[in-house]
PDB file of N, CA, C and O in Angstrom:
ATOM      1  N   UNK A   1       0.846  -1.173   0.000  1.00  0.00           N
ATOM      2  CA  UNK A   1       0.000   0.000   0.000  1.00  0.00           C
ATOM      3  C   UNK A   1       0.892   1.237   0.000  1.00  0.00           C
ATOM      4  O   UNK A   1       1.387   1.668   1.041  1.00  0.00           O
ATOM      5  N   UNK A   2       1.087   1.805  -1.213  1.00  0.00           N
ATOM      6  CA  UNK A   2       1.826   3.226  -1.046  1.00  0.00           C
ATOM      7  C   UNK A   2       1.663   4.120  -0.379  1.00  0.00           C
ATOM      8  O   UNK A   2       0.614   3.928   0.237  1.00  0.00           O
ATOM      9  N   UNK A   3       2.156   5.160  -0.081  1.00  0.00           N
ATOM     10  CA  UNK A   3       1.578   6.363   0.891  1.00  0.00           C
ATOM     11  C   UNK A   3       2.364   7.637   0.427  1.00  0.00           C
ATOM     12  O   UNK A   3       3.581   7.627   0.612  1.00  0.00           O
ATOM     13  N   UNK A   4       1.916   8.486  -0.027  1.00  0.00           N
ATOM     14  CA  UNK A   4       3.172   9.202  -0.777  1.00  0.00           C
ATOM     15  C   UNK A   4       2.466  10.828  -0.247  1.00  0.00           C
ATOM     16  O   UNK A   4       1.278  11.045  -0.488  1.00  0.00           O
ATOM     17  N   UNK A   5       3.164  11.692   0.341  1.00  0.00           N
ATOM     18  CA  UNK A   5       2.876  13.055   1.237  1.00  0.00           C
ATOM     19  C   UNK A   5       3.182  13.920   0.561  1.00  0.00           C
ATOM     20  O   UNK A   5       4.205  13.653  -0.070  1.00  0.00           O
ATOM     21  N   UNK A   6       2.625  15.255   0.293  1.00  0.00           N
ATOM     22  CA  UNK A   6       3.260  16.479  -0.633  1.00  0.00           C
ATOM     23  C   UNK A   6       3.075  17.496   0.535  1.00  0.00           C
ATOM     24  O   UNK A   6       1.962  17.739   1.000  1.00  0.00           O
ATOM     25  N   UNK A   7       4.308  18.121   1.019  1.00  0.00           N
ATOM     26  CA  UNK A   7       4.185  19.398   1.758  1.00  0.00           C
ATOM     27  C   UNK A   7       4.230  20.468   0.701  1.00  0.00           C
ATOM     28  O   UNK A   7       5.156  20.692  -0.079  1.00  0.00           O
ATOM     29  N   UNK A   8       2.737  21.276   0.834  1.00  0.00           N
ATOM     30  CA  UNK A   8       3.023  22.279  -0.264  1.00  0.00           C
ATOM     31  C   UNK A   8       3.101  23.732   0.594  1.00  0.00           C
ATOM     32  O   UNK A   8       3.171  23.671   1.822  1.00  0.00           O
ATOM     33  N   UNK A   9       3.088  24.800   0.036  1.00  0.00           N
ATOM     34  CA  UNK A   9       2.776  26.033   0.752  1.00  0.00           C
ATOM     35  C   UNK A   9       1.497  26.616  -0.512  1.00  0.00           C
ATOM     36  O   UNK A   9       1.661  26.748  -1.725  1.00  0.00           O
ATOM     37  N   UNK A  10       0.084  26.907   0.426  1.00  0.00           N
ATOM     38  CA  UNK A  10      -1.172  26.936   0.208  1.00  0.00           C
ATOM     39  C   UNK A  10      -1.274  27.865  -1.298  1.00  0.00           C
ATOM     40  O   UNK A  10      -0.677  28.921  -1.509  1.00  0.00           O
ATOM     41  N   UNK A  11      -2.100  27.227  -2.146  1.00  0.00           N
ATOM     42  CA  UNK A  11      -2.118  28.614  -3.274  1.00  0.00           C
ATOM     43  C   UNK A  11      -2.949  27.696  -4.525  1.00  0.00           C
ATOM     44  O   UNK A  11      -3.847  28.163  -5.224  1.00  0.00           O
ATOM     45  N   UNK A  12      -2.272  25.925  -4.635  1.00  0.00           N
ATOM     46  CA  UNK A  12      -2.581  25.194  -5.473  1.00  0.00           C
ATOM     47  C   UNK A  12      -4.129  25.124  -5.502  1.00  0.00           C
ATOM     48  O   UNK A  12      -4.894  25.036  -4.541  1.00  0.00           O
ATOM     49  N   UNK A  13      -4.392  25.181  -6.731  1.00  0.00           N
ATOM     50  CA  UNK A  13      -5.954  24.883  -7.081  1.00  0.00           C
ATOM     51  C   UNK A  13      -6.652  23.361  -6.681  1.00  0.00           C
ATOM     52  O   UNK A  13      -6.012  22.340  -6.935  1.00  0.00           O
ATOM     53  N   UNK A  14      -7.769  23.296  -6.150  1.00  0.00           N
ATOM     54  CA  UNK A  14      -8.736  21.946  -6.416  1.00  0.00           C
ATOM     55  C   UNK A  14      -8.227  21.328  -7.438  1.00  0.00           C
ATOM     56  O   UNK A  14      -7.676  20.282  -7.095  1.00  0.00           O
ATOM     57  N   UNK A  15      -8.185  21.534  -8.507  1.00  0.00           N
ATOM     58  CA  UNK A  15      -7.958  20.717  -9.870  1.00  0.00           C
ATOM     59  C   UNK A  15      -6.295  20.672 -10.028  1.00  0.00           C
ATOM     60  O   UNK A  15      -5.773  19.748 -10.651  1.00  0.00           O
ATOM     61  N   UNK A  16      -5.667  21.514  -9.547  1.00  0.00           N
ATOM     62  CA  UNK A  16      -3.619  21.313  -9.223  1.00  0.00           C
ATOM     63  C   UNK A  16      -3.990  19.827  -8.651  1.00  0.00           C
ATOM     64  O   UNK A  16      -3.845  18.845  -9.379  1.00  0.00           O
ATOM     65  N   UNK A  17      -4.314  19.749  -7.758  1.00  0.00           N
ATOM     66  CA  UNK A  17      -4.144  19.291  -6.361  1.00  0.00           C
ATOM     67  C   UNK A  17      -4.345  17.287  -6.683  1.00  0.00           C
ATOM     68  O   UNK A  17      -3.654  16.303  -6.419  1.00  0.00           O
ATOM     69  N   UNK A  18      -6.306  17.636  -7.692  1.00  0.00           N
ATOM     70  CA  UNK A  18      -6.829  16.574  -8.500  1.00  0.00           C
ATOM     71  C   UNK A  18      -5.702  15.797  -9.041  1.00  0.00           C
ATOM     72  O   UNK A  18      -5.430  14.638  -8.725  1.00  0.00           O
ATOM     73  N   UNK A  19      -4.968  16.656 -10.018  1.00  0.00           N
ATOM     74  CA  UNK A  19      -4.004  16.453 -11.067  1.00  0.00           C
ATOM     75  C   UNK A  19      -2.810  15.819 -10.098  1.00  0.00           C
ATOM     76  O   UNK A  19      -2.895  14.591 -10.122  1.00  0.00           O
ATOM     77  N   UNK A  20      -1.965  16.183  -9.441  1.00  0.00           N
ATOM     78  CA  UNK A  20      -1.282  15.758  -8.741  1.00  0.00           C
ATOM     79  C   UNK A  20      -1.509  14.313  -8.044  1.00  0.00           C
ATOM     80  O   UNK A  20      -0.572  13.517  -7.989  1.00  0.00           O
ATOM     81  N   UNK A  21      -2.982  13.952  -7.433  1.00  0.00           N
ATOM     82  CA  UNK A  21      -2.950  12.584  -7.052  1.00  0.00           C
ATOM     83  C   UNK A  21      -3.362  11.745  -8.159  1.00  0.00           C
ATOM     84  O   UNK A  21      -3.052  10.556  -8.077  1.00  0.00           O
ATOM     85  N   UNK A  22      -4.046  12.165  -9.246  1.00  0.00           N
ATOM     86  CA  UNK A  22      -3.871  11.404 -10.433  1.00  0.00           C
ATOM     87  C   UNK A  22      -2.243  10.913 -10.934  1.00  0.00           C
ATOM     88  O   UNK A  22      -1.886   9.739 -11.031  1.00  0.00           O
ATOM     89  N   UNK A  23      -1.547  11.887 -11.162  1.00  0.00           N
ATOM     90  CA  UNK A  23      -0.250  11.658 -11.692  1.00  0.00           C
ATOM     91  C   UNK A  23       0.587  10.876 -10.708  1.00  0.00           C
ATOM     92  O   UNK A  23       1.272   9.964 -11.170  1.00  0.00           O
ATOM     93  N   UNK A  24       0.625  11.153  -9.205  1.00  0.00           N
ATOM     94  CA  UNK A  24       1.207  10.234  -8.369  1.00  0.00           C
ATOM     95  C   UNK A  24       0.380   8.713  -8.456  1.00  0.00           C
ATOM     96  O   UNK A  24       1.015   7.687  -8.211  1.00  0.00           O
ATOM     97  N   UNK A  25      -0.506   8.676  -8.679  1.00  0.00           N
ATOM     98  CA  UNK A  25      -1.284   6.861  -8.632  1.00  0.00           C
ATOM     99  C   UNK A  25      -0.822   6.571  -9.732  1.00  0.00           C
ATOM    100  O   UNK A  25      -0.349   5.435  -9.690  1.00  0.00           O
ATOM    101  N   UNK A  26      -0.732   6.992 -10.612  1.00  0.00           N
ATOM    102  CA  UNK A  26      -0.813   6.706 -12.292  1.00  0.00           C
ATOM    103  C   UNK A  26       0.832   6.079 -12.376  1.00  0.00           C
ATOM    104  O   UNK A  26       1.124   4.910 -12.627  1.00  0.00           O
ATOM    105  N   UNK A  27       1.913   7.345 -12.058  1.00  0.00           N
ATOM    106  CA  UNK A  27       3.248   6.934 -12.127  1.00  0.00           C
ATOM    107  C   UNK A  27       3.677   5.703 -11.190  1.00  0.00           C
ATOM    108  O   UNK A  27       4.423   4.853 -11.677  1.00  0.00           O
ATOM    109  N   UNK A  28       3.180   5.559  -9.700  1.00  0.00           N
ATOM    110  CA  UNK A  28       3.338   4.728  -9.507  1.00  0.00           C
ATOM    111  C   UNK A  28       2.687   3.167  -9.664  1.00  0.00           C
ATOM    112  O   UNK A  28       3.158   2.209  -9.051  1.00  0.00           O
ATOM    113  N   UNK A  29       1.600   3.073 -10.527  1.00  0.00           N
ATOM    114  CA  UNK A  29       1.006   1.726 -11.315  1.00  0.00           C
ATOM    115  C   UNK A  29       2.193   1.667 -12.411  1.00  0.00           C
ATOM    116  O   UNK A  29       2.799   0.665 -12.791  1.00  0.00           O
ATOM    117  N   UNK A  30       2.365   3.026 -12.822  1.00  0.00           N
ATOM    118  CA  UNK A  30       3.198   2.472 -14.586  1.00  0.00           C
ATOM    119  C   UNK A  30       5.044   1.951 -13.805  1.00  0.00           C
ATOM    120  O   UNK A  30       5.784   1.193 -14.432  1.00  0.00           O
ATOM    121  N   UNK A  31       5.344   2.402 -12.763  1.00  0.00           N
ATOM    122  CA  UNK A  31       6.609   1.756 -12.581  1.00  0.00           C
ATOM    123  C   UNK A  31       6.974   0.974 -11.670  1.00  0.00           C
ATOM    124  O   UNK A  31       7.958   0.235 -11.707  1.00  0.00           O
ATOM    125  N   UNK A  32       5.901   1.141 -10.462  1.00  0.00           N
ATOM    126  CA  UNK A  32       5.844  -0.009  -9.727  1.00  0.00           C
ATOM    127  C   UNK A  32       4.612  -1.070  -9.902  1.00  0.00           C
ATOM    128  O   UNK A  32       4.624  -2.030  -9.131  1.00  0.00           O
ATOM    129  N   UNK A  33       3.769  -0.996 -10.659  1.00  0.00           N
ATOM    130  CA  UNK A  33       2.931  -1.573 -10.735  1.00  0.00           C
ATOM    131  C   UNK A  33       2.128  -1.886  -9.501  1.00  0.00           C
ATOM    132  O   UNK A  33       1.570  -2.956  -9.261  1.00  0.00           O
ATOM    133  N   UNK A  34       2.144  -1.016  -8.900  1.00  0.00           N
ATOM    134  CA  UNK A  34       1.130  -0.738  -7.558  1.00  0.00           C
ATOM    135  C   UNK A  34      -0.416  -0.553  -7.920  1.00  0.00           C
ATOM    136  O   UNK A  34      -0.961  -0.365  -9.008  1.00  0.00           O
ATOM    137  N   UNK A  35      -0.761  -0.632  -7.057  1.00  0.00           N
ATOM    138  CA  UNK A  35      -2.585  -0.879  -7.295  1.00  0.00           C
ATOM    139  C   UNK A  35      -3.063   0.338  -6.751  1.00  0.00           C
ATOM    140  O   UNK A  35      -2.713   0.840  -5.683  1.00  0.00           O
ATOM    141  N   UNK A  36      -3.832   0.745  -7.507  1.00  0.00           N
ATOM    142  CA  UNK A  36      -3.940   2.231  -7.582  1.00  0.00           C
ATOM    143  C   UNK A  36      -5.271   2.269  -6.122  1.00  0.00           C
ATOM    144  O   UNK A  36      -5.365   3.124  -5.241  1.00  0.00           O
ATOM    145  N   UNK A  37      -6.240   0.877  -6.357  1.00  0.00           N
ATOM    146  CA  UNK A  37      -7.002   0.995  -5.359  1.00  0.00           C
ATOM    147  C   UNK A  37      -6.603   1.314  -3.635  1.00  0.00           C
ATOM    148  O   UNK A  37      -7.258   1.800  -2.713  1.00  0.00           O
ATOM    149  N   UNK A  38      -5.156   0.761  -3.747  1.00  0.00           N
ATOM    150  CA  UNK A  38      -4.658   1.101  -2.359  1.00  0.00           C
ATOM    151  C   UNK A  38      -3.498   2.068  -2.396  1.00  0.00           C
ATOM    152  O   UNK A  38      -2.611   2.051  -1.542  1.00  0.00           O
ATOM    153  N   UNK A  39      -3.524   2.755  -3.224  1.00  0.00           N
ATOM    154  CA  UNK A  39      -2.438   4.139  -3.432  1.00  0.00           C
ATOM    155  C   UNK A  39      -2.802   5.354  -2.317  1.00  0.00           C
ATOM    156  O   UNK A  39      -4.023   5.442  -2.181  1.00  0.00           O
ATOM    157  N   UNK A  40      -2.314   5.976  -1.777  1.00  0.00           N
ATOM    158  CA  UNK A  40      -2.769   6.677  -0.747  1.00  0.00           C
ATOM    159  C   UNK A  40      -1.726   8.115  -0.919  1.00  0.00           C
ATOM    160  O   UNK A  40      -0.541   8.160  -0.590  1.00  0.00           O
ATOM    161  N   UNK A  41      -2.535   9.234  -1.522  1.00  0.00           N
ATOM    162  CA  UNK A  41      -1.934  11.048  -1.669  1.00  0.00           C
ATOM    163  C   UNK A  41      -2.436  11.486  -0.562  1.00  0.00           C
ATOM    164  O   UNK A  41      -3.590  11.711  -0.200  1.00  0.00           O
ATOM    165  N   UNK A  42      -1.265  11.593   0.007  1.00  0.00           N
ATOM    166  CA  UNK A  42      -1.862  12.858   1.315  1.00  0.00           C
ATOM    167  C   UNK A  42      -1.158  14.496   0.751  1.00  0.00           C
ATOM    168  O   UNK A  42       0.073  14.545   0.756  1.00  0.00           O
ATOM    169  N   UNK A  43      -1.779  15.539   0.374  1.00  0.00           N
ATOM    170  CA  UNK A  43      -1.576  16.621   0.297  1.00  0.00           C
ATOM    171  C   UNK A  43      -1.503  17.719   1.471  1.00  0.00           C
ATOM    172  O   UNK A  43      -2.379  18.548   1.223  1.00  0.00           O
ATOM    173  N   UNK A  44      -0.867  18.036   2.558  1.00  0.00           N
ATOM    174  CA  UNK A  44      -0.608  19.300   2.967  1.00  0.00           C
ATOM    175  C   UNK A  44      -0.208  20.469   2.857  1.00  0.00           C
ATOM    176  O   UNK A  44       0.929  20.667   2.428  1.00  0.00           O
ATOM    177  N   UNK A  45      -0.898  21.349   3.154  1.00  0.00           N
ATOM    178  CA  UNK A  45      -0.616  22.762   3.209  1.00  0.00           C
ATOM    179  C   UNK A  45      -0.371  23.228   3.902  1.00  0.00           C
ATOM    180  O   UNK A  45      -0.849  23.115   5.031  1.00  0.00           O
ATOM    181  N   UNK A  46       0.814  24.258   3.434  1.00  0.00           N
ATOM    182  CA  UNK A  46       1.522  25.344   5.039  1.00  0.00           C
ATOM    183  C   UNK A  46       1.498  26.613   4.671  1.00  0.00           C
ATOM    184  O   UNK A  46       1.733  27.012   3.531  1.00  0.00           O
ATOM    185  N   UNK A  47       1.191  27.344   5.698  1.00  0.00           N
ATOM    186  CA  UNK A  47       1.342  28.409   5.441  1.00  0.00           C
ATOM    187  C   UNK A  47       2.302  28.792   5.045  1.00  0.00           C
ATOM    188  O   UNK A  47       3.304  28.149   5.358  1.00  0.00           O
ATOM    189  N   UNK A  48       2.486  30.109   4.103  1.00  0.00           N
ATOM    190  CA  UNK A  48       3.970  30.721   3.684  1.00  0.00           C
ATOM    191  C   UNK A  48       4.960  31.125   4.580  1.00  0.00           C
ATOM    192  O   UNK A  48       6.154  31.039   4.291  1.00  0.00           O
ATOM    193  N   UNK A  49       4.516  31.604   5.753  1.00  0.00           N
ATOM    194  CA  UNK A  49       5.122  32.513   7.044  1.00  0.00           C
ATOM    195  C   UNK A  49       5.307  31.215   7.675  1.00  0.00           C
ATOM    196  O   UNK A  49       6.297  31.438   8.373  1.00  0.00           O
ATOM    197  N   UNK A  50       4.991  30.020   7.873  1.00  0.00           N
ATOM    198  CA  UNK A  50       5.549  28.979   8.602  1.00  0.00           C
ATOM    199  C   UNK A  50       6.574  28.153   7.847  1.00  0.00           C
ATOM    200  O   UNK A  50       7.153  27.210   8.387  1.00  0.00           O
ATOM    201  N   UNK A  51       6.840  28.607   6.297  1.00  0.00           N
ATOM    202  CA  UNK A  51       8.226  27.863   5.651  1.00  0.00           C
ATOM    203  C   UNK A  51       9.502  28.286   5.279  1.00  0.00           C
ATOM    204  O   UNK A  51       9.653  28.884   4.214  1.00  0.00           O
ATOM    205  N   UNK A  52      10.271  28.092   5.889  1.00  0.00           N
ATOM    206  CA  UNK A  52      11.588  28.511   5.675  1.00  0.00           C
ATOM    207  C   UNK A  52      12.662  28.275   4.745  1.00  0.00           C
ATOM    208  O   UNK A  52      13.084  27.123   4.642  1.00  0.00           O
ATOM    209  N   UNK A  53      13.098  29.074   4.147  1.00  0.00           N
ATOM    210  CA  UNK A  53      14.022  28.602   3.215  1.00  0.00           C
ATOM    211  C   UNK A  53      15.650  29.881   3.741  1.00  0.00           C
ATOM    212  O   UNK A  53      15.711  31.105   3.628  1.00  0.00           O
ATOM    213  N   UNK A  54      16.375  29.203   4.116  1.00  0.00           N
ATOM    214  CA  UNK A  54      17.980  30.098   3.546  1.00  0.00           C
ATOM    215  C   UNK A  54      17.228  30.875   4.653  1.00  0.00           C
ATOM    216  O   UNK A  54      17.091  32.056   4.333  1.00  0.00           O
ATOM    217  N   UNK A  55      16.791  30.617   5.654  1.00  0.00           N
ATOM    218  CA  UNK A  55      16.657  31.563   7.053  1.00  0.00           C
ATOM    219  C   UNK A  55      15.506  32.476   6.653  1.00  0.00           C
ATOM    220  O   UNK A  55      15.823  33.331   7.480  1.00  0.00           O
ATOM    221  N   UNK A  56      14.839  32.804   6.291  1.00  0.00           N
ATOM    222  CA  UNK A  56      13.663  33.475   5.947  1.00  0.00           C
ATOM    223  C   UNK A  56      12.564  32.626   5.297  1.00  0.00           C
ATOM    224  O   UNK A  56      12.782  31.713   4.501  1.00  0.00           O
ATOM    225  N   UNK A  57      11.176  33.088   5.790  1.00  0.00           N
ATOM    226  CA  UNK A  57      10.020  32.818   5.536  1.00  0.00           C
ATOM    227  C   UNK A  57       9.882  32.840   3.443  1.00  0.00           C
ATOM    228  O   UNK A  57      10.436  33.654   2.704  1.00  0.00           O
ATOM    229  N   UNK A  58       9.163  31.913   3.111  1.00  0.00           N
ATOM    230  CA  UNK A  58       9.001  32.216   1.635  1.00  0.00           C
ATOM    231  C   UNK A  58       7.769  32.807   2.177  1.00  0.00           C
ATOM    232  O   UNK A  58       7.242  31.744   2.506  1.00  0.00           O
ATOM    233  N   UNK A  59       6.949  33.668   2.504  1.00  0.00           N
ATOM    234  CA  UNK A  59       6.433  34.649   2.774  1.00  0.00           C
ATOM    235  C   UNK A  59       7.103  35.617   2.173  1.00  0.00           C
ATOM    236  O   UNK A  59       7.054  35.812   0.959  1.00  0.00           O
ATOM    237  N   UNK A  60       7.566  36.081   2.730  1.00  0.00           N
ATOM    238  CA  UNK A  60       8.607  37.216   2.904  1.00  0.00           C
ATOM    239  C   UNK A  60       9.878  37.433   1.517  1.00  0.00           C
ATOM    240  O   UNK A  60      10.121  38.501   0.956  1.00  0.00           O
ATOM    241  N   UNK A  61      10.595  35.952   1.195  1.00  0.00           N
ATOM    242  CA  UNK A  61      11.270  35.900   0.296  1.00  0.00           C
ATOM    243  C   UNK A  61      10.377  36.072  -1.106  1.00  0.00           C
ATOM    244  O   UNK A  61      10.972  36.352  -2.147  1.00  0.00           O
ATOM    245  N   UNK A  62       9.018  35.905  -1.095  1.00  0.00           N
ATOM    246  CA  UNK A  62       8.237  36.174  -2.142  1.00  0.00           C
ATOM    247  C   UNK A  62       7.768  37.930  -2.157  1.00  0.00           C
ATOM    248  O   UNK A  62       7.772  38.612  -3.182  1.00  0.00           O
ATOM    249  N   UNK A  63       7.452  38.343  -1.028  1.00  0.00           N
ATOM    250  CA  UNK A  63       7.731  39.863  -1.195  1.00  0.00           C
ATOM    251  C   UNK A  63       9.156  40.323  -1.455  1.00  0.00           C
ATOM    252  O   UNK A  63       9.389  41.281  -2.192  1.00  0.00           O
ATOM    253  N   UNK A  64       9.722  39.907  -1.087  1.00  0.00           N
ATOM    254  CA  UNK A  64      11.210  40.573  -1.757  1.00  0.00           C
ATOM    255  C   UNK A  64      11.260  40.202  -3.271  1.00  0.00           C
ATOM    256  O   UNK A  64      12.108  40.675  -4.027  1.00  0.00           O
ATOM    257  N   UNK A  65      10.687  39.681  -3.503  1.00  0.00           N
ATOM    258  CA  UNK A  65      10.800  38.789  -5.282  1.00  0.00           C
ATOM    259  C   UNK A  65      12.182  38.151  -5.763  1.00  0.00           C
ATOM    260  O   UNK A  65      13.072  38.276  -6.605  1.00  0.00           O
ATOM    261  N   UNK A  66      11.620  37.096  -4.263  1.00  0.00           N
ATOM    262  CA  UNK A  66      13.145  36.221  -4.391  1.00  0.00           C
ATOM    263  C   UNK A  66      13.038  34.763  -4.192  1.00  0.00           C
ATOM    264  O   UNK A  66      13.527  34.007  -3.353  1.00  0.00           O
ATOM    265  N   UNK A  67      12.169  34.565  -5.321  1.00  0.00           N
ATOM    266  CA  UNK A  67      11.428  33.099  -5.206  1.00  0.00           C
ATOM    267  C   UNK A  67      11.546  32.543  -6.780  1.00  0.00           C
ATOM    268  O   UNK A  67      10.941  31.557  -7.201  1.00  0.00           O
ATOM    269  N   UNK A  68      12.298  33.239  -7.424  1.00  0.00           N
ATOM    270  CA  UNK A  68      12.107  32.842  -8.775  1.00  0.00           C
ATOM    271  C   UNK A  68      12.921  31.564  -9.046  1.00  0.00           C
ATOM    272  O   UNK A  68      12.615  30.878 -10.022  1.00  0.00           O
ATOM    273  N   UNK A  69      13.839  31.235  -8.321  1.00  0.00           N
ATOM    274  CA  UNK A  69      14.707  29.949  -8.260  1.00  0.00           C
ATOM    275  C   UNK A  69      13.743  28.759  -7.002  1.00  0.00           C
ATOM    276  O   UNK A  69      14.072  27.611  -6.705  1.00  0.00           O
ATOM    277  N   UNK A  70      12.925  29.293  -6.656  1.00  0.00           N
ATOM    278  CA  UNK A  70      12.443  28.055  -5.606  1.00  0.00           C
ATOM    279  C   UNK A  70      11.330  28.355  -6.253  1.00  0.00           C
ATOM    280  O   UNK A  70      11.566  27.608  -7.203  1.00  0.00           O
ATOM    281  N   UNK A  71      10.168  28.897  -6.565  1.00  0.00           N
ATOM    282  CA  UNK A  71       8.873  28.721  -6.656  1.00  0.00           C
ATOM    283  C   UNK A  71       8.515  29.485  -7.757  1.00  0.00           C
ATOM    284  O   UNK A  71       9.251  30.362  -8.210  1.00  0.00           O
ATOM    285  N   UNK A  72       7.198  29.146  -8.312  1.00  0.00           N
ATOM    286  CA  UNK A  72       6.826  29.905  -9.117  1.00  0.00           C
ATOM    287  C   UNK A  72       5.759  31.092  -8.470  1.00  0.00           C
ATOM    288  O   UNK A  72       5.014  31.684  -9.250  1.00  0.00           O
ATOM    289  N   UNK A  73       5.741  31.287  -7.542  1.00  0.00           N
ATOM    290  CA  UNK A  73       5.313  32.418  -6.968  1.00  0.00           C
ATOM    291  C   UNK A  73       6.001  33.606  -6.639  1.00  0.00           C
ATOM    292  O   UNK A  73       5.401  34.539  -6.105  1.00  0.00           O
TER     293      UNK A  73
END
């Protein structure tokens, strides 16, 4: 039974999110041949001000407009 976790920071759409546990069940049937019925996406979200990167919040590193190498935000 797989179990596969995405820590994101909050912004991704319903249908991102859709897409994402589709593509994680899918890739892992096509290379592990895992059974998609017991595939298990857990998606979390964090706030921006609770993630840190290089000592500062990507909050913050996204107001500075210093996210273009880590995020597309």
């Amino acid at each position: 039974m797989p179990y596969v976790e995405f820590n994101l920071t909050k912004g991704a759409t319903a249908e991102q999110k859709a897409q994402l546990v589709e593509g994680v069940t899918d890739l892992l049937v096509k290379v592990l041949d895992k059974n998609p019925s017991s595939t298990q996406v857990i998606i979390k979200e964090i706030e921006s001000d609770s993630w840190g990167i290089s000592g500062r919040s990507v909050k913050r590193l996204r107001a500075e407009g210093k996210t273009a190498n880590i995020s597309k935000d």
